[in-house]
N, C-alpha and C positions, 0 to 999 in steps of 0.2 A: 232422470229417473225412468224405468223400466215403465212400460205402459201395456197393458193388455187389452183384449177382446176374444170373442169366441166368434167360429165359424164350422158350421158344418159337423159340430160334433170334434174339434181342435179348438185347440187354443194359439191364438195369437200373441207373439211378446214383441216387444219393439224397443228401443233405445234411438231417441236423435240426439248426432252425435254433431258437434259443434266443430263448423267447418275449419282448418286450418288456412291461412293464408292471407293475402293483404286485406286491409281491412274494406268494408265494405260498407254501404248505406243501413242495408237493415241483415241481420245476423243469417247466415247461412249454415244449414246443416246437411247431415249424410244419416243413413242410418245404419243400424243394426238389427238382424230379430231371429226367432226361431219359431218353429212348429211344432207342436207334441197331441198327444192324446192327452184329454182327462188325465191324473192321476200318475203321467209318466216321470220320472226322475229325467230332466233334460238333460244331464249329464254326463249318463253313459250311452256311450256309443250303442248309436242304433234308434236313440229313443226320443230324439228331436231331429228336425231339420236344419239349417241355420241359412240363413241369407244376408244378402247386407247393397246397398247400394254406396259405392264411396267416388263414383265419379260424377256424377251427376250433383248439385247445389240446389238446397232448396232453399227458399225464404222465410225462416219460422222453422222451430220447433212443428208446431200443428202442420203445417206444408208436411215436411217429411216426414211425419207419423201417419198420414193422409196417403200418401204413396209408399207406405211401405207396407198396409193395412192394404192397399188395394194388390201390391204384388204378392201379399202373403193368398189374399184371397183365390187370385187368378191362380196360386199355386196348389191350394187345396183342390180350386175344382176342378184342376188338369188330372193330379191324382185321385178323384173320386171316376172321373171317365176314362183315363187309364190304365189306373192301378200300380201308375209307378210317377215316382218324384221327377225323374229325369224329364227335360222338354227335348220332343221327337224331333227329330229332323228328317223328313219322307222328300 
């Protein structure tokens, strides 16, 4: 199920996504998510973000909602000092 929170004046969405592969002690996941304004239709181009981590395993559902909420955030507040999605390379 789709999980949200709000940051900074966006919205946060999130998806953990159940890991695929041998099996394991306790359930590992990856996620999904996207970034919008208030009010925006995330599905035309231009009007969300998307991100996703699918290499990295976490442990729990809550694990990778927890890191995907913290890179969604570090990604907001790159672009509020910014001004742009892209991370710099100087």
């Amino acid at each position: 199920m789709w999980d949200h929170t709000e940051h900074e004046g966006f919205e946060i969405w999130v998806l953990p996504i159940p890991a695929f592969g041998p099996r394991s002690p306790e359930p590992l996941f990856h996620y999904s998510g996207y970034i919008c304004r208030h009010g925006a239709d995330a599905h035309l181009e231009g009007q969300s973000i998307r991100f996703h981590d699918m290499m990295r395993n976490f442990t729990g559902a809550d694990s990778a909602l927890d890191a995907a909420y913290a890179d969604a955030r570090k990604r907001i507040d790159r672009f509020r000092a910014n001004g742009s999605w892209a991370e710099r390379v100087d």
